[in-house]
N, C-alpha and C positions, 0 to 999 in steps of 0.2 A: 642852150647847152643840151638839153635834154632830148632835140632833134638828133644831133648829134650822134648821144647816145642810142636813141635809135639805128642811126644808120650804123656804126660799130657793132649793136648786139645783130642787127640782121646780117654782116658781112663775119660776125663770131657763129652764126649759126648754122652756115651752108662750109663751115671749116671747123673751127676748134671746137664749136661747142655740139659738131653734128654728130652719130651714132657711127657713121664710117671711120672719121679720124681716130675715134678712141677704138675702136676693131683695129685698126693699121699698128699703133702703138703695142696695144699689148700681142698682140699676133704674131707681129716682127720680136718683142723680147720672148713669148714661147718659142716659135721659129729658131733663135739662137741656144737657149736655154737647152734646146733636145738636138739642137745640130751640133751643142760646143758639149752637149756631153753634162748640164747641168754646173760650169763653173763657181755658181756660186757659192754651189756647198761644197765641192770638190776642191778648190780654192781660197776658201775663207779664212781658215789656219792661216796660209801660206799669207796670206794680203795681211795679215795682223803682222805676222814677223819682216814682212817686208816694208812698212813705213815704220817699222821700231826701228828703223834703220840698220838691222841683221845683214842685209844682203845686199848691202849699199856697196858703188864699185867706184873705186878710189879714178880720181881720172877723167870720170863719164861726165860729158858735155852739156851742159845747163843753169838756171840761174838759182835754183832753191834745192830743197832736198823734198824729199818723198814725203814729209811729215809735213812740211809748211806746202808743199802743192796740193796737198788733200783739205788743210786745214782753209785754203784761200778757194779750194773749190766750195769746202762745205760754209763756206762764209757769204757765199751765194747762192746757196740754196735753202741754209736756216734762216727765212724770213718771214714774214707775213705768212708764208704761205704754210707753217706750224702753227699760228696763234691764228690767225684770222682763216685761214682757208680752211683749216677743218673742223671751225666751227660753222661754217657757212657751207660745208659738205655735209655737216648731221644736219643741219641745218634744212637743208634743201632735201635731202638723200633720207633720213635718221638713221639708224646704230649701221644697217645695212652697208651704207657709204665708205664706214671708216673699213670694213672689210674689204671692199673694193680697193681702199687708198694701199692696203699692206699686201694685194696679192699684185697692184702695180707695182709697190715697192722689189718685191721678190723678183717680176720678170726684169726689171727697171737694174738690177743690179747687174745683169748678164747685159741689157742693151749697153751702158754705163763701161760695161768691162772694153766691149767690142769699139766705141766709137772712140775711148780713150786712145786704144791700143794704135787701130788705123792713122789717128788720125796725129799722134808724139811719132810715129813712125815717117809719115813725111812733111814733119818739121820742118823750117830752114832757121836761120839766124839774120836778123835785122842789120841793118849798117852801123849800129852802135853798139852789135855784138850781144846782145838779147833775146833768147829762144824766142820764134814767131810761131805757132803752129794753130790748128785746129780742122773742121773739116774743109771748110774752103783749100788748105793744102794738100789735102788729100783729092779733092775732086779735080785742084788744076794737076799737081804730078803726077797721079797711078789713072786718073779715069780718062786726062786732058778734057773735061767736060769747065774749061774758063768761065763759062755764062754759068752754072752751076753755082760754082766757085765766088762770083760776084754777087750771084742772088741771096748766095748766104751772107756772105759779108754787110750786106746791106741790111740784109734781116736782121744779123746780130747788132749793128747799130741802130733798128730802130727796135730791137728787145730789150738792149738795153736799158732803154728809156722807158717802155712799156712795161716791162717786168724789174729791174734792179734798182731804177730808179722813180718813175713817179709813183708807184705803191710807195712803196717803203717810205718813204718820207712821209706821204699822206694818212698812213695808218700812224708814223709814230707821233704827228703832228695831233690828228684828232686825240688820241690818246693821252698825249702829256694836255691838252686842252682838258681833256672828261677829269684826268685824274688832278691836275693842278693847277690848273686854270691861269696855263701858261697859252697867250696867243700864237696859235699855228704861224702866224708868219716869223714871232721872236723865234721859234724851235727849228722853223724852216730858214733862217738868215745865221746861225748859232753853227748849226751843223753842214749848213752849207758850206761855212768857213773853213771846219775843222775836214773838212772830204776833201776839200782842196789842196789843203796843206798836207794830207797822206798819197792823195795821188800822183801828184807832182812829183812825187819819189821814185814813180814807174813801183816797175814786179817786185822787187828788195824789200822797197819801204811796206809796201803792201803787205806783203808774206811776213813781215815782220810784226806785226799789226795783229794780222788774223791768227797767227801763230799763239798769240799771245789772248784776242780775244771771245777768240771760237770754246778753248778749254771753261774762259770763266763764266761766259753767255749759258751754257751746258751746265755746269754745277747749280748754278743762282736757280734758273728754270727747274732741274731738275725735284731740286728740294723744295721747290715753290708747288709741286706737282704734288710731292708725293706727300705733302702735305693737307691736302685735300684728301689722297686716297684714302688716306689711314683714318680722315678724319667721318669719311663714307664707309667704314668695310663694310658694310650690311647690302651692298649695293654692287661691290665689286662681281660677286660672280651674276646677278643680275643683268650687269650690263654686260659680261664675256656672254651673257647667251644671248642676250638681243641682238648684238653684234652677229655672231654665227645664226640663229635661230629665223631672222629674219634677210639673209642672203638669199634663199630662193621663195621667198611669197612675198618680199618686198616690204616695208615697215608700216605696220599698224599705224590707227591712230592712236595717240595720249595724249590728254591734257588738250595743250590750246596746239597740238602738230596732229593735222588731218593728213598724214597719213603720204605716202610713196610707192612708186608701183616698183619693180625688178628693179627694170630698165631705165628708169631714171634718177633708181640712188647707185645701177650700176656707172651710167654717164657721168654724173656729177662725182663718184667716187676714183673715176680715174683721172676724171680730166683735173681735179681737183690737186691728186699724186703726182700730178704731170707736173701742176705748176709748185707743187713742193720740192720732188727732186730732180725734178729738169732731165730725166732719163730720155734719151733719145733728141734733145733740143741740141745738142750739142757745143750748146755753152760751156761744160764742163772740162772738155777737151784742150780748151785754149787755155785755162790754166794750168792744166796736165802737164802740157808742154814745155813748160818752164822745169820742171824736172832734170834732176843731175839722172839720168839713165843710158846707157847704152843700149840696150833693148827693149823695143816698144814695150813689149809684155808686161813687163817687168811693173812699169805706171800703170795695166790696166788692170794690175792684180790691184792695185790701191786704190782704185777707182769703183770696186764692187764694195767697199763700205761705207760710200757715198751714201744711197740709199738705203742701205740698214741703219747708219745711225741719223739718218733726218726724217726716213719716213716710219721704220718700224720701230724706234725706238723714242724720236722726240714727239712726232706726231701720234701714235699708240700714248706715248704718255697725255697728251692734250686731252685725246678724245676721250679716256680714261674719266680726267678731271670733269670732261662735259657730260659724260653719261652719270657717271658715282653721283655726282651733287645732283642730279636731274633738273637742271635748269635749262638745257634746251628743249624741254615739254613745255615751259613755264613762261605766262605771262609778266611782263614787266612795264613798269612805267616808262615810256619814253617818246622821245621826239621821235615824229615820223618822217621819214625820209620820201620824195614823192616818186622817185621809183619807184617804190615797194607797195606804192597804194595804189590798189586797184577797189575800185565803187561800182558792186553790183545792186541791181533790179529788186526788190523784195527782202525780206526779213528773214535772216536764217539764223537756228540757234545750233550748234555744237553739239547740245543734248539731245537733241532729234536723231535719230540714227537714220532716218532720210536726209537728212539737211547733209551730213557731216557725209553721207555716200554722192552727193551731189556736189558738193565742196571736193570731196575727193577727186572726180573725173574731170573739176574745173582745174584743179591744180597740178594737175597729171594731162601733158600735150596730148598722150597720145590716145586718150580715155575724150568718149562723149559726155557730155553737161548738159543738162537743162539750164545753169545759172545765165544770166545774160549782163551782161555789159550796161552800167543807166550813161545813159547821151542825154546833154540839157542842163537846164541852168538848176543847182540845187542850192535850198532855200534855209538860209543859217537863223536862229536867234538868240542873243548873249552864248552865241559859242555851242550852241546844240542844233544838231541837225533834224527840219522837219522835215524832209521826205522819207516814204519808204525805201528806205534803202541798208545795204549792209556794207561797213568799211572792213575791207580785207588788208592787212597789214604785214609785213612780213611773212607771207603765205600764214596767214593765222586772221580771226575774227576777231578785228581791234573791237574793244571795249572802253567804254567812261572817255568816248573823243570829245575831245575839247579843240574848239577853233578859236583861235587869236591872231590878234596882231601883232608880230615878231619885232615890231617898231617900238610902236604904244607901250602894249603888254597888256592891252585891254582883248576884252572876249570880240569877238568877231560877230556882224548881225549885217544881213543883208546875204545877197548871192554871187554865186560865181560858174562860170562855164566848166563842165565834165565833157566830157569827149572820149566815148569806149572805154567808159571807167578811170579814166586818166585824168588828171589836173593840173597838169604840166602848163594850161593856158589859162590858170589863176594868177593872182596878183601873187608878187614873188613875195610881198613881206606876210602872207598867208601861211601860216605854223600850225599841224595839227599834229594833237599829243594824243596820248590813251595808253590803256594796259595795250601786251601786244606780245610777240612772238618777239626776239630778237636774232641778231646773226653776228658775223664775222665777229671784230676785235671786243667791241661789247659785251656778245656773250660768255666770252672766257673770261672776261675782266670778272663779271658776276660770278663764274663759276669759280676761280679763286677765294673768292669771300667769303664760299662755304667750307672752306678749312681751320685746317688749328689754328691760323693766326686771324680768323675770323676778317671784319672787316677791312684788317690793316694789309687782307695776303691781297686785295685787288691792287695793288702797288706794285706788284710784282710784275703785273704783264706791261705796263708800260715801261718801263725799265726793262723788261727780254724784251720787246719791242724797239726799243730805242736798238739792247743790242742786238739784235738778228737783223731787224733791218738796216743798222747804218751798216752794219759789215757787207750784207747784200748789195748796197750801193755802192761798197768799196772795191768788191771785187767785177760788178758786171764793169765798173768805169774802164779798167781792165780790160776787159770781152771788148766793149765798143775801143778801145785804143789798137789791141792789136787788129779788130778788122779794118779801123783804116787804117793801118801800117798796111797792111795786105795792099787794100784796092790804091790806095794815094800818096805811099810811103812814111817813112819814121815824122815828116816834117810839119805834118797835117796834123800829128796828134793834136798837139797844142791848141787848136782849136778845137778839136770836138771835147778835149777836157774843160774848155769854158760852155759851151754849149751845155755841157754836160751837169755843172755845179749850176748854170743859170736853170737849169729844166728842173732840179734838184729842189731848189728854193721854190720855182713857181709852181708846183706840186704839191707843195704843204697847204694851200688855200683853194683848191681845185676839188669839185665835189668828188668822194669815193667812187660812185656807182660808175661813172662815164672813167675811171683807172681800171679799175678792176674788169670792165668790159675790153679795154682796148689792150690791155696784157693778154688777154686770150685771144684776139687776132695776131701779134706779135708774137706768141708764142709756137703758132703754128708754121708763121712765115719761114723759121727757122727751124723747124721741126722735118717738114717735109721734104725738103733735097737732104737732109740728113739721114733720114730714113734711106731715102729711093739709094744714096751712096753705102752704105754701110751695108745692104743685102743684093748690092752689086760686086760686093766685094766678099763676100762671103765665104771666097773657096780661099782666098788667099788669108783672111782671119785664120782661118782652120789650119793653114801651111804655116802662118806666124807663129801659133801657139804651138806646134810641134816641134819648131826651131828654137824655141824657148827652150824645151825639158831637154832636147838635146844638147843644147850647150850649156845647161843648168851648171854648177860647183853642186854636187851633191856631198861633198865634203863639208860642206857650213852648218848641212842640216843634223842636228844630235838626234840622239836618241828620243828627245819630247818630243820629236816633232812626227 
């Protein structure tokens, strides 16, 4: 597996995880942002009064309304990637990161406006009378670019999988296992069950669903948030200046986090945004579509609050909770994951202000190191390691490692092969524990525990986990159904929905690292021709939205507005 994993992070590196990709993303929503005139702000009112259903047009063609197509878009987008992603953004990035996540958000809300708009505009209607839309209908009607058109379809079936589906199960699965020591597979065979029986309903049952479970996922989280903060004020404006303070010199060290350069908590800060609000993936589009509207516009004015309330508002609340309680400086006991271990050459301590500037430039790509890599067999006794060497754990200097047998439960004694610092070609029932840095869905879990409801509030994230992510699985199942209605007709669905609940289930016992690696190849797949479509179209967005204000009813709008 872990080969694997390698060959995914090195095909996620030369694409989604590379410095060009995240340039193209936010360039293309600046790009729009000063070409459309700054819609977000300009429009932001108007998009509120328009899913309140004010401006709703009696007649207009479609399967839901403007409230439940927002609410089915943002049900695939509040997932993982509010609990787990932007802990694993401070994480990788510190406070710097999350500033990068809210100024994607900002440009993310004008890309968001423009792909919806395009793309509910050339719509068509399925054989069973079912809005079909998204960019692939936009690429085969206005560009006639068909190989486009299918490249995307195909991406959205295999993002779906990569992103809506094996995360989300897989974070909610380890989750309900940490918190209650429930078997990922009973959580993965349970819920498996219960996706089935909603998706099988198509868009209806769906929208019905999230309509209902998007408001309460939001309340629960949020009070679960602000419980921490209040329980931190001393910390709050502390952490609003690391946040801005460390934007252009890149995040200090503290504690057991040595530290990030510009450019790599601005990378992981976007790419990070990217995979919370899905601005520019244009996934969001195909739910759009289902919209009662006559005028494109009209959905992609509902569409720019996508990413204000997933990334500036639920994710701002996350990162809040990780900075206030300052638990992602902080060591923790836990099992080590052997992605995350890397074993270097010689003995470093953290209090050395040499050591921790040489740990710096190792853990920064683009920075030179003196640390080196141990290659060779290293030599264990009752569970303590005798060679000179340092275990690097979570980009942090693990401490108090203890080696065992994950069998037994006895200490471990004897050797095992390293290779470039890796141990991928140890024995697989080899377990090594220690204090350590932690990340993604674990470190929010801890950082809930420093609130008013003390140890009882870490219940809280597997529970918003359960619901952000089943909802996220409920609506991409969506995304991959209409793109095979697109490429293979209404008739095919039926199988990619068992495909779909089967991939669901075996995803709950499939390591993290090698999910969360192959979402961000997936996510670009689908990113890309949506891009190159949406700023090929860009004189005709701009003709859309002035056909808009001209045939506006300026009569609906009162005086408040």
């Amino acid at each position: 597996m872990h080969a694997l994993n390698e060959i995914f992070a090195a095909i996620d590196g030369y694409i989604g995880g590379s410095p060009w990709f995240v340039y193209l993303l936010v360039g293309t929503g600046l790009f729009f942002t000063f070409y459309l005139k700054f819609p977000q702000i300009r429009y932001f009112r108007h998009a509120f009064r328009m899913v309140s259903g004010k401006y709703d047009e009696k007649g207009a063609k479609g399967d839901t309304t403007h409230f439940r197509a927002l609410t089915t878009a943002l049900s695939g987008t509040v997932g993982t990637g509010n609990i787990a992603g932007v802990a694993l953004a401070i994480h990788l990035g510190g406070p710097a990161a999350l500033f990068w996540m809210l100024v994607t958000a900002m440009v993310g809300m004008t890309t968001k406006f423009v792909e919806v708009t395009l793309s509910h505009k050339y719509r068509e209607f399925a054989e069973d009378g079912t809005a079909a839309g998204g960019p692939m209908y936009y690429m085969k009607n206005r560009l006639n670019m068909k190989w486009m058109a299918v490249l995307f379809a195909l991406a959205t079936i295999v993002s779906s999988f990569g992103t809506g589906n094996m995360p989300q199960i897989n974070s909610i699965s380890s989750s309900m296992h940490s918190a209650f020591n429930i078997h990922p597979a009973v959580t993965g065979l349970v819920l498996a069950i219960v996706l089935a029986m909603i998706i099988l309903g198509g868009i209806k049952r769906i929208a019905a669903v999230t309509s209902k479970l998007v408001p309460l996922m939001a309340v629960i989280y949020f009070l679960g948030a602000l419980s921490v903060i209040l329980a931190n004020t001393e910390n709050i404006a502390p952490s609003l200046a690391a946040i801005a303070g460390d934007v252009f010199t890149g995040s200090s060290a503290t504690g057991g986090f040595l530290g990030a350069t510009i450019a790599f908590a601005f990378n992981r800060g976007v790419n990070r945004g990217l995979f919370s609000n899905e601005a520019g993936q244009g996934s969001a589009p195909i739910a759009h579509a289902a919209a009662k509207a006559d005028h494109p516009v009209s959905e992609g004015m509902v569409a720019i609050l996508e990413p204000f309330i997933d990334t500036v508002i639920i994710c701002m609340l996350t990162g809040m909770v990780l900075l206030s309680s300052g638990v992602w400086h902080e060591k923790h006991q836990n099992l080590f994951q052997r992605a995350d271990i890397i074993i270097l050459s010689g003995h470093y301590d953290e209090s050395v202000a040499a050591h921790r500037e040489t740990l710096f430039n190792f853990m920064n790509p683009a920075s030179e190191s003196k640390a080196r890599r141990f290659n060779g067999p290293l030599h264990v006794d009752n569970g303590q390691i005798k060679d000179d060497v340092t275990v690097i754990h979570a980009r942090s200097i693990a401490e108090n490692v203890l080696l065992t047998n994950s069998v037994t439960g006895q200490n471990f004694s004897g050797t095992f092969p390293v290779d470039n610092g890796r141990i991928f070609n140890a024995a697989s029932e080899l377990q090594l524990s220690g204090r350590s840095l932690i990340h993604s869905a674990p470190l929010t879990t801890e950082a809930f525990s420093r609130g008013l409801l003390g140890d009882k509030g870490r219940f809280i994230i597997p529970i918003s986990l359960l619901l952000f992510a089943f909802s996220t699985a409920i609506a991409w199942s969506y995304y991959g159904d209409r793109a095979v209605t697109f490429l293979w007709g209404i008739e095919y669905v039926r199988y990619y929905r068992v495909l779909y609940v089967l991939g669901f289930f075996a995803a709950s016992v499939i390591d993290t690292t090698i999910i969360w690696t192959f979402s961000g190849i997936a996510i670009a797949l689908m990113t890309l021709p949506n891009i190159i479509g949406i700023l090929l179209l860009r004189k005709e967005m701009k003709e859309t939205v002035a056909d808009y204000w001209e045939k506006f009813d300026f009569s609906k709008i009162d005086n408040g507005d």
